[in-house]
mmCIF file of the C-alpha atoms, coordinates in Angstrom:
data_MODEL
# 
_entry.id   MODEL 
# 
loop_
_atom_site.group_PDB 
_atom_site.id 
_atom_site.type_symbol 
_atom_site.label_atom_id 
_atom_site.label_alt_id 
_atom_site.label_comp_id 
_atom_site.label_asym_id 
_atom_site.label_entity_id 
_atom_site.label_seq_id 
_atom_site.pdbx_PDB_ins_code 
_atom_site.Cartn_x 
_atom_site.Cartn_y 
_atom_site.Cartn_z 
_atom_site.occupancy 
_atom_site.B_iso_or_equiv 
_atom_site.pdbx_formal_charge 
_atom_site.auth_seq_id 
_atom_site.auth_comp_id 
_atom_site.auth_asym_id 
_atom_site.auth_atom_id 
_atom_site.pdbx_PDB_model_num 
ATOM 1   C CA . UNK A 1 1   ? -51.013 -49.878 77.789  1.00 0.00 ? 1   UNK A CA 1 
ATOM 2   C CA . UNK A 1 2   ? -48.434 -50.237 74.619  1.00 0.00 ? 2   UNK A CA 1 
ATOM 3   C CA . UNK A 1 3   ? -50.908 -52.529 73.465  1.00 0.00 ? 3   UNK A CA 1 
ATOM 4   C CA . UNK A 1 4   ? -54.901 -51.550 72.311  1.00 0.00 ? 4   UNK A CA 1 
ATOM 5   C CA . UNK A 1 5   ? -57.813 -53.194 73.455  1.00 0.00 ? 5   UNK A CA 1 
ATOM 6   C CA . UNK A 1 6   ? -58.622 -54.521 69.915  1.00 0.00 ? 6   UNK A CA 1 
ATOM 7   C CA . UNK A 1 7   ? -55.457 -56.253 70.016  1.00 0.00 ? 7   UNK A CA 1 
ATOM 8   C CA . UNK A 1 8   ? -56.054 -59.116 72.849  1.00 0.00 ? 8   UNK A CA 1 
ATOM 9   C CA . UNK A 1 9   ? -59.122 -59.213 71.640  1.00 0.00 ? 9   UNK A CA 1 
ATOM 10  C CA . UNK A 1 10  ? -58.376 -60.701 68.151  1.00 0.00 ? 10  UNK A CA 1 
ATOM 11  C CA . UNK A 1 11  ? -56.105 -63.259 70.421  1.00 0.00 ? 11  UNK A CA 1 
ATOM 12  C CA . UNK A 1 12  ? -58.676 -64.381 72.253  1.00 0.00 ? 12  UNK A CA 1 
ATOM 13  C CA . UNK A 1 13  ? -60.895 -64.583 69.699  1.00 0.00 ? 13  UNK A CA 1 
ATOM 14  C CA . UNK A 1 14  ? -58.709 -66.417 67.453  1.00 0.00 ? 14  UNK A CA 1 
ATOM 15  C CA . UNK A 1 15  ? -57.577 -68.460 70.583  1.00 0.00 ? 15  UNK A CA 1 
ATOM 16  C CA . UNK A 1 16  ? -59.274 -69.284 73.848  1.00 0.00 ? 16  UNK A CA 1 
ATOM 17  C CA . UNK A 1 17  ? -55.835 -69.959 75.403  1.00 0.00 ? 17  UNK A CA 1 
ATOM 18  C CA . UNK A 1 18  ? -53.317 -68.016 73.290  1.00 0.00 ? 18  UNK A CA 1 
ATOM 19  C CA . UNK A 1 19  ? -50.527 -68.747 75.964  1.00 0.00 ? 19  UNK A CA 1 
ATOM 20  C CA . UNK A 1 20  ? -51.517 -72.265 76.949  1.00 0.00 ? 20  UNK A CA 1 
ATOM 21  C CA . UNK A 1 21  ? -52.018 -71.694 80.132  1.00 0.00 ? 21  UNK A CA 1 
ATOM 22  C CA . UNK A 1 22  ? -54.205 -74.709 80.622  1.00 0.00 ? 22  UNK A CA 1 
ATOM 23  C CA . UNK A 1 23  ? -51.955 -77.210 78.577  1.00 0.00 ? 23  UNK A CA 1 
ATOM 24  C CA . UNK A 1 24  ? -48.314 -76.375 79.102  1.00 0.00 ? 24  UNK A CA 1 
ATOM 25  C CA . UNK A 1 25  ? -46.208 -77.876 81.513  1.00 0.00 ? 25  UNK A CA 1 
ATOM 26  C CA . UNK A 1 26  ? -43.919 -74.381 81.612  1.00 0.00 ? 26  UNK A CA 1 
ATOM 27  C CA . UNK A 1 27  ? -47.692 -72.302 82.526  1.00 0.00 ? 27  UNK A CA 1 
ATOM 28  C CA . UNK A 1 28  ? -48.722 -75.416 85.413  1.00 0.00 ? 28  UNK A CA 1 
ATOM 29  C CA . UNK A 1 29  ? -45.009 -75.494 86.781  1.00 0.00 ? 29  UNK A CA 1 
ATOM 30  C CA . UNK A 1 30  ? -45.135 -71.538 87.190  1.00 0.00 ? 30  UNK A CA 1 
ATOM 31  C CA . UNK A 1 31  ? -48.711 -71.304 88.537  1.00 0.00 ? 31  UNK A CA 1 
ATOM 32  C CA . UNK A 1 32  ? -47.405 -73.859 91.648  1.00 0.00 ? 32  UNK A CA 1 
ATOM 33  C CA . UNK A 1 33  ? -43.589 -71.289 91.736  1.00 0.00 ? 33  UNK A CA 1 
ATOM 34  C CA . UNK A 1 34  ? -46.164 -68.545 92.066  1.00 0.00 ? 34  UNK A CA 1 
ATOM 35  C CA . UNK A 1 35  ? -48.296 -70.045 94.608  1.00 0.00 ? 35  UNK A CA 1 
ATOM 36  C CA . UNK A 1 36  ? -45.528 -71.373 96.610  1.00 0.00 ? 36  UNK A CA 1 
ATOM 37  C CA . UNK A 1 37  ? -44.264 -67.748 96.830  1.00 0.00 ? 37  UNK A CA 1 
ATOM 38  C CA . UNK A 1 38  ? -47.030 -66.482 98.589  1.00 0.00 ? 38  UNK A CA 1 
ATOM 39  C CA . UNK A 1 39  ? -46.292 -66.239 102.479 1.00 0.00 ? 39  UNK A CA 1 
ATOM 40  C CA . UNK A 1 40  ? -49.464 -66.428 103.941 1.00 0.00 ? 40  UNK A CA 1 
ATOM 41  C CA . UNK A 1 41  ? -51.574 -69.562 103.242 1.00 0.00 ? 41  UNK A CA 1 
ATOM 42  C CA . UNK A 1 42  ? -54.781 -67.036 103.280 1.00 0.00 ? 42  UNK A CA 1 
ATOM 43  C CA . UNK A 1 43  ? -55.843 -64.025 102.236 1.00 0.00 ? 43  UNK A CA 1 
ATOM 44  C CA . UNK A 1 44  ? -58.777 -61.824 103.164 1.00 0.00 ? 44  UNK A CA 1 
ATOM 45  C CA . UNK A 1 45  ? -59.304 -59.786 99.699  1.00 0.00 ? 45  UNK A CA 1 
ATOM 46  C CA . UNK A 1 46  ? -57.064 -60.201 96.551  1.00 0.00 ? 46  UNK A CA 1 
ATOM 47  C CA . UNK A 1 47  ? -56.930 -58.823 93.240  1.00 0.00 ? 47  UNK A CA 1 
ATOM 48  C CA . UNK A 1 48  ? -55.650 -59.751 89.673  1.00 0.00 ? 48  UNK A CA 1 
ATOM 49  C CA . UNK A 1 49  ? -55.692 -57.068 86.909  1.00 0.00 ? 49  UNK A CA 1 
ATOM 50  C CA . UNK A 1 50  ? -54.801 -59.116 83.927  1.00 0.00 ? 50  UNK A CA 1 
ATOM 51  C CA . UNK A 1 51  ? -56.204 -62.322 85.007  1.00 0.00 ? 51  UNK A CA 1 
ATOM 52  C CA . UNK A 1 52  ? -56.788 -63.400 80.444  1.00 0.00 ? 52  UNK A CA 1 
ATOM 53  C CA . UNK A 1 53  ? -58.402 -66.424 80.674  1.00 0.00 ? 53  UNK A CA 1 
ATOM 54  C CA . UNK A 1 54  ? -58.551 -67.295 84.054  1.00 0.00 ? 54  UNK A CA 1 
ATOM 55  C CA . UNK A 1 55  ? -56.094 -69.931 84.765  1.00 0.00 ? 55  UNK A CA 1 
ATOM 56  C CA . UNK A 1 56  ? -54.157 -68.483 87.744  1.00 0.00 ? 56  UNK A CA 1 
ATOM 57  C CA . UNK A 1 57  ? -57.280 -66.779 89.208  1.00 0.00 ? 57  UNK A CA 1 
ATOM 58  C CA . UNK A 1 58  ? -58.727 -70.478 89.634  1.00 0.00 ? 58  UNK A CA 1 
ATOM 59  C CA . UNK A 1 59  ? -55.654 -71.511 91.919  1.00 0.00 ? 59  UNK A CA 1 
ATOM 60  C CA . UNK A 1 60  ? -55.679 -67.765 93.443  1.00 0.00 ? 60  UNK A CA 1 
ATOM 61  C CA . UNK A 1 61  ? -59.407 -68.204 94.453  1.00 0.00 ? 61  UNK A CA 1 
ATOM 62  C CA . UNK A 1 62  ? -58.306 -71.837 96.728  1.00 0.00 ? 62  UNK A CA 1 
ATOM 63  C CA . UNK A 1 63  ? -55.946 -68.979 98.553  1.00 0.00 ? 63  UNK A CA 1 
ATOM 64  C CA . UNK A 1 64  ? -58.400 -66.084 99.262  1.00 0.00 ? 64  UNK A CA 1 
ATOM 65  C CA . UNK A 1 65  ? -61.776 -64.936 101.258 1.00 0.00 ? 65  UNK A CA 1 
ATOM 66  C CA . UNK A 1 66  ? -63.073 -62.883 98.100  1.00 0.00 ? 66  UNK A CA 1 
ATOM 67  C CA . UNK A 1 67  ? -61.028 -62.333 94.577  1.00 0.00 ? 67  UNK A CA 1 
ATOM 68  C CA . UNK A 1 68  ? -61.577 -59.506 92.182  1.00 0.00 ? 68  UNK A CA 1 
ATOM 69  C CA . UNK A 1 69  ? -59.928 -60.077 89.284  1.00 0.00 ? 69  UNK A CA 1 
ATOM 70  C CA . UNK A 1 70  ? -59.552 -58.537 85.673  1.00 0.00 ? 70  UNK A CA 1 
ATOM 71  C CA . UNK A 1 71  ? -59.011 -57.429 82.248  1.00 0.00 ? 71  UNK A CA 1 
ATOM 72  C CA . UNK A 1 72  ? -59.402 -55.451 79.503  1.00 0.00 ? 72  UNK A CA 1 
ATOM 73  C CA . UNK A 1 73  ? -60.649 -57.722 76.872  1.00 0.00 ? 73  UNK A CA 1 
ATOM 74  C CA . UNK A 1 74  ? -64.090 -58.555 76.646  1.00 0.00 ? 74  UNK A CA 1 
ATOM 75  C CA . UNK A 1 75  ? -63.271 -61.989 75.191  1.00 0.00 ? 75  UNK A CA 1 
ATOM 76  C CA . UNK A 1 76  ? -61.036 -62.751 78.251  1.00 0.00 ? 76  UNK A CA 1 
ATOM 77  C CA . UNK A 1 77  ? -63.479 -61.650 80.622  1.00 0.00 ? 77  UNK A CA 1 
ATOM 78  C CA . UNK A 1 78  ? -65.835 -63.758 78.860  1.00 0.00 ? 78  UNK A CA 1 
ATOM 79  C CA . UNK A 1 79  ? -63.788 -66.502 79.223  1.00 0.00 ? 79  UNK A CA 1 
ATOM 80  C CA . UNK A 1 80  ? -62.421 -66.094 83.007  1.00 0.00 ? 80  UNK A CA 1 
ATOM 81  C CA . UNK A 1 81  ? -65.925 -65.747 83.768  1.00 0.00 ? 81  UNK A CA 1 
ATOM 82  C CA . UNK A 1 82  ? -66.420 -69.250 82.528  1.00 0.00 ? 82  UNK A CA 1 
ATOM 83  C CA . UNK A 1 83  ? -63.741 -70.557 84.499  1.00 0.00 ? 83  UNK A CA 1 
ATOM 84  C CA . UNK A 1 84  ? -64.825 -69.908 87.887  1.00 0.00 ? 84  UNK A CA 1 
ATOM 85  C CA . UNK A 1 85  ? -68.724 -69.458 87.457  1.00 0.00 ? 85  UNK A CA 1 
ATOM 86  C CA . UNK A 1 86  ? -69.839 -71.868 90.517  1.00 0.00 ? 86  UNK A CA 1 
ATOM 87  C CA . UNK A 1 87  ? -66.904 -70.239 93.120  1.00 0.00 ? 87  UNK A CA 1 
ATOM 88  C CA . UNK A 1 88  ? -69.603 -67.238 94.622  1.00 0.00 ? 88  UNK A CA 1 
ATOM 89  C CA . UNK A 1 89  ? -66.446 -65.466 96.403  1.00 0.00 ? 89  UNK A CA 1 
ATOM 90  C CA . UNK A 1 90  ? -64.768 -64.463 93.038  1.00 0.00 ? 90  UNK A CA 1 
ATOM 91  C CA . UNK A 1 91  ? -65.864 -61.450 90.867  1.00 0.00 ? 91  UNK A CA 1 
ATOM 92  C CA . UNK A 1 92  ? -64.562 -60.830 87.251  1.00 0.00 ? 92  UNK A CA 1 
ATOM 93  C CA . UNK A 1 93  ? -65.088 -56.966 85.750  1.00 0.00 ? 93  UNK A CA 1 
ATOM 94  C CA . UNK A 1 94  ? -63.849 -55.571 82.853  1.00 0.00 ? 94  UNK A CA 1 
ATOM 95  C CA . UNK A 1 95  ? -61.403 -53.416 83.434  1.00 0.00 ? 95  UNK A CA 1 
ATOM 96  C CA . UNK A 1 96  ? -58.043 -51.999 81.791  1.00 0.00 ? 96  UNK A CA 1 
ATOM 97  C CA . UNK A 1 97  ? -55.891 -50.649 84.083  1.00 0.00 ? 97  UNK A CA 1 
ATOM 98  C CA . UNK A 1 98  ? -54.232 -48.453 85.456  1.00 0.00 ? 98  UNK A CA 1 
ATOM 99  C CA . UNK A 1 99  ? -56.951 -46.358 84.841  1.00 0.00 ? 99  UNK A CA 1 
ATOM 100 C CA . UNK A 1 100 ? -59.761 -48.592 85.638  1.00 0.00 ? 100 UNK A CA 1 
ATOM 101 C CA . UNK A 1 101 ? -57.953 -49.694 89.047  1.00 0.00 ? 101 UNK A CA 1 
ATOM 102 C CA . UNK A 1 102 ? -60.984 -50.329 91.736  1.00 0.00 ? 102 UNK A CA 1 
ATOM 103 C CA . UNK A 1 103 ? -61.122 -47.841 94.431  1.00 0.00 ? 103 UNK A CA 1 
ATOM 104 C CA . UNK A 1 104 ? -60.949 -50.890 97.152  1.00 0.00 ? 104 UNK A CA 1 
ATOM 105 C CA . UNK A 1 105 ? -58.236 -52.129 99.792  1.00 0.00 ? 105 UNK A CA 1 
ATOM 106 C CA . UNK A 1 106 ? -56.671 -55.530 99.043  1.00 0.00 ? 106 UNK A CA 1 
ATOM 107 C CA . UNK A 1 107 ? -53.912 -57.687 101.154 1.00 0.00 ? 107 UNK A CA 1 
ATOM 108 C CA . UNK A 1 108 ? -52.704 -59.323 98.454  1.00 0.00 ? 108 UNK A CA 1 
ATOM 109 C CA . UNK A 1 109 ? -52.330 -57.561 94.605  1.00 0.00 ? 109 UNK A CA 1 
ATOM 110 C CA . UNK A 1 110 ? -50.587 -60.232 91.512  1.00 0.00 ? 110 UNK A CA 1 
ATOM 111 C CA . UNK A 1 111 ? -49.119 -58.324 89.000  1.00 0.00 ? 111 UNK A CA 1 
ATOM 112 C CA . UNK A 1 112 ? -48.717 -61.798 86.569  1.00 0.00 ? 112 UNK A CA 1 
ATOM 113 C CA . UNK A 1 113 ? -47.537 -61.742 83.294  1.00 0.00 ? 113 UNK A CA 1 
ATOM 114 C CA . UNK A 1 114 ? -49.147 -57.946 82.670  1.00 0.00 ? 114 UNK A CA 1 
ATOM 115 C CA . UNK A 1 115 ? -46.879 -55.201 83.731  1.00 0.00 ? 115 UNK A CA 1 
ATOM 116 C CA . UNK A 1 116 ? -44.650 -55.210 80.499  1.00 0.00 ? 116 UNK A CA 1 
ATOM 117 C CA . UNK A 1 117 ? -47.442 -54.363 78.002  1.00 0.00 ? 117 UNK A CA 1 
ATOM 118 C CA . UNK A 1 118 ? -47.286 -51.390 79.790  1.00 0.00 ? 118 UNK A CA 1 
ATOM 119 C CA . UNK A 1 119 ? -45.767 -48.420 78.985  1.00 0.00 ? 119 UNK A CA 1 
ATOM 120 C CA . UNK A 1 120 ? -43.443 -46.439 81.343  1.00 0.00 ? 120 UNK A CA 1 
ATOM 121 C CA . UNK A 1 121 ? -45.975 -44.139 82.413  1.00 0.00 ? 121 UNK A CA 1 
ATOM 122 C CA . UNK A 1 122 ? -49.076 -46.233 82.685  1.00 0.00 ? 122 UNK A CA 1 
ATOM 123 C CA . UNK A 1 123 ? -46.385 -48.541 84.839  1.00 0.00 ? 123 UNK A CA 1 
ATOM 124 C CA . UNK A 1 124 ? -45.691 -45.689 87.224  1.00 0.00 ? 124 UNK A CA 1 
ATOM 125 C CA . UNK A 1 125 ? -49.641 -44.463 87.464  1.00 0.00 ? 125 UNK A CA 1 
ATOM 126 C CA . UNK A 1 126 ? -49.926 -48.552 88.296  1.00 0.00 ? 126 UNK A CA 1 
ATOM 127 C CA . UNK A 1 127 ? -47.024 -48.738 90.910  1.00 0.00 ? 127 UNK A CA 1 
ATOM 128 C CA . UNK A 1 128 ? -49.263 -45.740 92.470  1.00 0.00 ? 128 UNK A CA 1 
ATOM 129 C CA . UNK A 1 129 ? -52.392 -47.078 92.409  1.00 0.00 ? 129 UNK A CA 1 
ATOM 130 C CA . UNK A 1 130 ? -51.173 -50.701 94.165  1.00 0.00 ? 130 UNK A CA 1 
ATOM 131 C CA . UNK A 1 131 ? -49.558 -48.072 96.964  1.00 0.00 ? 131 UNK A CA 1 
ATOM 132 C CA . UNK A 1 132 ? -53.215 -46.633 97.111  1.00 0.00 ? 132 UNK A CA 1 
ATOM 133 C CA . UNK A 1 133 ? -54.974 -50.381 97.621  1.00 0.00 ? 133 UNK A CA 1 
ATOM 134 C CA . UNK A 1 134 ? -52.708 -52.182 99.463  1.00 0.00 ? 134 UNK A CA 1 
ATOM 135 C CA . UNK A 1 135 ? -54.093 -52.686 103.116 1.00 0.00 ? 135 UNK A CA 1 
ATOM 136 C CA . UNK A 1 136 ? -51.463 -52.623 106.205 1.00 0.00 ? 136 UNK A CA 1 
ATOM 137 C CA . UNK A 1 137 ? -49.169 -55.373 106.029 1.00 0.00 ? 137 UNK A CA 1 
ATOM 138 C CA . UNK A 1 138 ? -50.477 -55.918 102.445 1.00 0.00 ? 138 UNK A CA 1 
ATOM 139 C CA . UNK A 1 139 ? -48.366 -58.284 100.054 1.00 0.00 ? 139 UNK A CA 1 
ATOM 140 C CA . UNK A 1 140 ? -47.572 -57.472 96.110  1.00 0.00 ? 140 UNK A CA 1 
ATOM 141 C CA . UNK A 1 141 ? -46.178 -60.415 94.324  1.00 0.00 ? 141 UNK A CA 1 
ATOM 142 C CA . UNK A 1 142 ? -45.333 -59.919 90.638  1.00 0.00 ? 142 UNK A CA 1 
ATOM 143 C CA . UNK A 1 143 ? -44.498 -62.451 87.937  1.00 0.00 ? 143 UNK A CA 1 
ATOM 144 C CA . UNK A 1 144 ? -42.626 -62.153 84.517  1.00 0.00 ? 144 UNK A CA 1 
ATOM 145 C CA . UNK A 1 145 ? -41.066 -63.450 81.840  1.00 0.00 ? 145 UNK A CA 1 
ATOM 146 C CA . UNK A 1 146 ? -37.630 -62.975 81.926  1.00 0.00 ? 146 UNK A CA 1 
ATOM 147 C CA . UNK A 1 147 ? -36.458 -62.687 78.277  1.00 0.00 ? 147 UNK A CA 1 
ATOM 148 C CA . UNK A 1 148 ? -37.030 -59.629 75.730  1.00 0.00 ? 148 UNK A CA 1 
ATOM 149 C CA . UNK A 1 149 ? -40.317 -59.495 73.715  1.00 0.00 ? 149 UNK A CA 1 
ATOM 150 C CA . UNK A 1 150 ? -39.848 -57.434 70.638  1.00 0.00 ? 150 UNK A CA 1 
ATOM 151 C CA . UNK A 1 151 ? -43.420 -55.635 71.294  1.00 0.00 ? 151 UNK A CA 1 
ATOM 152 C CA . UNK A 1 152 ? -43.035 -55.216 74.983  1.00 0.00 ? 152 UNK A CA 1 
ATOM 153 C CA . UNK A 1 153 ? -41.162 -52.283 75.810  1.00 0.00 ? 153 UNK A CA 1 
ATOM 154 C CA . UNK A 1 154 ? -40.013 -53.692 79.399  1.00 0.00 ? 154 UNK A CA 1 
ATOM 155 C CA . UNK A 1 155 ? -38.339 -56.583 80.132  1.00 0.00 ? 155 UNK A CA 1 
ATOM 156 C CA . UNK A 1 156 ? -39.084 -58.669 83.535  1.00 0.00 ? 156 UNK A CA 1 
ATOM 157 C CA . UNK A 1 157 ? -36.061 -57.921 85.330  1.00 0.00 ? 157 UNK A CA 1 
ATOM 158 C CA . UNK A 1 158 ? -36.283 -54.556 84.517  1.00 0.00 ? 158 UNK A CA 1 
ATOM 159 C CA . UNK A 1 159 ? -39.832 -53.903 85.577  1.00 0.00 ? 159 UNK A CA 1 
ATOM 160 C CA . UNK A 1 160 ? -39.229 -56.297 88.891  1.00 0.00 ? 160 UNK A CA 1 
ATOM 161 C CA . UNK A 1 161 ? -36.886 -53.455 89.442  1.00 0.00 ? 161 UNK A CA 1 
ATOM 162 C CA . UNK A 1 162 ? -38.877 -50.392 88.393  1.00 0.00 ? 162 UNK A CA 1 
ATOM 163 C CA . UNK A 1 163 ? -41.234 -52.258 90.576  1.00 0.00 ? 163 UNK A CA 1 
ATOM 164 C CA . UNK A 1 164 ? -39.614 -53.031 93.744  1.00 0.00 ? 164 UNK A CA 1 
ATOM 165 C CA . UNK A 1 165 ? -38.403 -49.200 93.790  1.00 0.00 ? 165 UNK A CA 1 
ATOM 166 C CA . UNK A 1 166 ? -41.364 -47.742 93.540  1.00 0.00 ? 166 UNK A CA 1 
ATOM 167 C CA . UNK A 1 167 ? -43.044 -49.581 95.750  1.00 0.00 ? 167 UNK A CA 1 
ATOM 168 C CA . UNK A 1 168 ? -40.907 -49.258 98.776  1.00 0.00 ? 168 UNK A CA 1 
ATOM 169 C CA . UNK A 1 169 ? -41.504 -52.287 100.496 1.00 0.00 ? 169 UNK A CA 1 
ATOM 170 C CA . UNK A 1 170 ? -39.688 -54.743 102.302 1.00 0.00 ? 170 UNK A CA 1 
ATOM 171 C CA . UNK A 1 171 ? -38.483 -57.398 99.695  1.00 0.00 ? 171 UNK A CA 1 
ATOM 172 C CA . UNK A 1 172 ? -39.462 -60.770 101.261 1.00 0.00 ? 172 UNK A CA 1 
ATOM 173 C CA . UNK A 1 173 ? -38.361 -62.796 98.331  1.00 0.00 ? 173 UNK A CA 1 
ATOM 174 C CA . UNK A 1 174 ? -36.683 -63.462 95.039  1.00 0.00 ? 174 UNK A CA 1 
ATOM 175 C CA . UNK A 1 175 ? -36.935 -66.670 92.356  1.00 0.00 ? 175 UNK A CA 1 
ATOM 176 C CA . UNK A 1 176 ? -35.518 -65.974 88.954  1.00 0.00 ? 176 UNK A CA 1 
ATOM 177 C CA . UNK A 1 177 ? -34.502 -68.686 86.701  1.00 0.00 ? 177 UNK A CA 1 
ATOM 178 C CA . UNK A 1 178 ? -33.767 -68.361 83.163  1.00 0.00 ? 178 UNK A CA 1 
ATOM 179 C CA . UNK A 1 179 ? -37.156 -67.515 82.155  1.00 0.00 ? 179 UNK A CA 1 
ATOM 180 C CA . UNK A 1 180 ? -39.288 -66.432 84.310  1.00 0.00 ? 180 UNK A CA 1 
ATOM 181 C CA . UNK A 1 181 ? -38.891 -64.271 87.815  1.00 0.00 ? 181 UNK A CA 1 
ATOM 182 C CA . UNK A 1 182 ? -41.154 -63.903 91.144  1.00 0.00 ? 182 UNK A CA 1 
ATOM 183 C CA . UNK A 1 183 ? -40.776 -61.218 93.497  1.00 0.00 ? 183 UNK A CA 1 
ATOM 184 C CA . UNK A 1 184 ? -42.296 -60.601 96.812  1.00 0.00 ? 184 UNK A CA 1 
ATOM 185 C CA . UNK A 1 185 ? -42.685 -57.326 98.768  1.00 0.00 ? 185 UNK A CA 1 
ATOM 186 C CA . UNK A 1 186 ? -44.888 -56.914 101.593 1.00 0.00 ? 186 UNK A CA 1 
ATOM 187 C CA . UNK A 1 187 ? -45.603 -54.304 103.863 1.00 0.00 ? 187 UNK A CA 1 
ATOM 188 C CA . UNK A 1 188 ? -45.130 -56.764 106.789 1.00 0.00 ? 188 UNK A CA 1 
ATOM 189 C CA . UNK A 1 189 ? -41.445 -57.953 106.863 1.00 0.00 ? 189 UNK A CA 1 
ATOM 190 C CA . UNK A 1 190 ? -41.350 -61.229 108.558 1.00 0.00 ? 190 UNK A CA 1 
ATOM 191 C CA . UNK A 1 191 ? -40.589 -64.637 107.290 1.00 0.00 ? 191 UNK A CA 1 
ATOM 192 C CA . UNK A 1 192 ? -42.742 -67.246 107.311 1.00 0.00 ? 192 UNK A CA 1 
ATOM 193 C CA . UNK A 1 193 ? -41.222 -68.846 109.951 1.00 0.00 ? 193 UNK A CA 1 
ATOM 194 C CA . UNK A 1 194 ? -41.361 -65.480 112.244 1.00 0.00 ? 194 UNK A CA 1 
ATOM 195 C CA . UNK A 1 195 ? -45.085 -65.103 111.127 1.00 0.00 ? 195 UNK A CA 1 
ATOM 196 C CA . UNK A 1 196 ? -45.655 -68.559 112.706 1.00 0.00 ? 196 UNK A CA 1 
ATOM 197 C CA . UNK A 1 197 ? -43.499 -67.928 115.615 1.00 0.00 ? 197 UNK A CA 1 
ATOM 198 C CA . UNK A 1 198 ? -40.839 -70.411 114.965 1.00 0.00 ? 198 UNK A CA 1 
ATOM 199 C CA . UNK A 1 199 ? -37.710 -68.066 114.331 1.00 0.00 ? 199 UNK A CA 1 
# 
């Protein structure tokens, strides 16, 4: 990553929810855009490098059979482990990634608000690593921020992009507004409506 260790770990201990994830209506709104952008109502095994304080891992875990999520700062993980102690299908390591990716097969990976902190090559080593754990028919749904951080080398569109190209999957879906973007690729290319047998 662009950015240390040491450095969301000052914002997490200065702040137990430096983005308000919990308390802005922007964060709620984009948790239910994300959600809704999933095409399957269920997933067997999921995973969420990046998951901060646990917000979106809470409403991933309603969604899944067993979640793994993640991060590198100790404080975080600290935190996200508060958040969903009680739900026994959900694990939370420590891990900072790409390099600490877990050698295990997932059919759904969220790439949320993460991928720009990276730098170009710890993005492609990442975009290779997803490849390596996505199961058949697999999904990868990323989420961004749309406008340009001064400390993030990457904006959202253009990692969606560096993204959806290196992946080489069957783009399912698209939102973008003015500040944030969702994309969809997964490795099975039917609707929702053909996965249901309606179309």
């Amino acid at each position: 990553m662009s950015h240390t260790p040491a450095y969301f770990d000052s914002m997490f201990h200065a702040d137990s929810d430096p983005w308000k994830f919990r308390t802005r209506w922007y964060e709620v709104r984009k948790r239910a855009l994300t959600l809704a952008c999933l095409p399957k109502s269920h997933y067997d095994a999921a995973y969420e490098p990046g998951c901060a304080n646990g917000e979106l891992s809470a409403a991933l875990s309603e969604r899944c059979s067993r979640l793994l999520v993640s991060d590198g700062s100790a404080p975080a993980v600290q935190l996200a482990r508060q958040r969903l102690a009680g739900l026994a299908h959900v694990e939370v390591r420590q891990a900072w990634v790409p390099t600490q990716w877990p050698d295990e097969q997932f059919d759904l990976i969220v790439i949320s608000e993460l991928a720009y902190f990276l730098t170009a090559g710890a993005l492609d080593a990442m975009i290779g690593k997803i490849k390596a754990s996505l199961s058949s028919g697999g999904t990868v749904l990323a989420c961004h921020w749309r406008r340009r951080s001064d400390d993030c080398e990457f904006s959202g569109d253009r990692l969606h992009r560096q993204l959806g190209s290196g992946l080489g999957l069957p783009h399912l879906s698209r939102l973008i507004e003015p500040d944030v973007r969702v994309d969809v690729w997964s490795a099975d290319p039917r609707s929702v409506a053909q996965q249901e047998g309606f179309a």
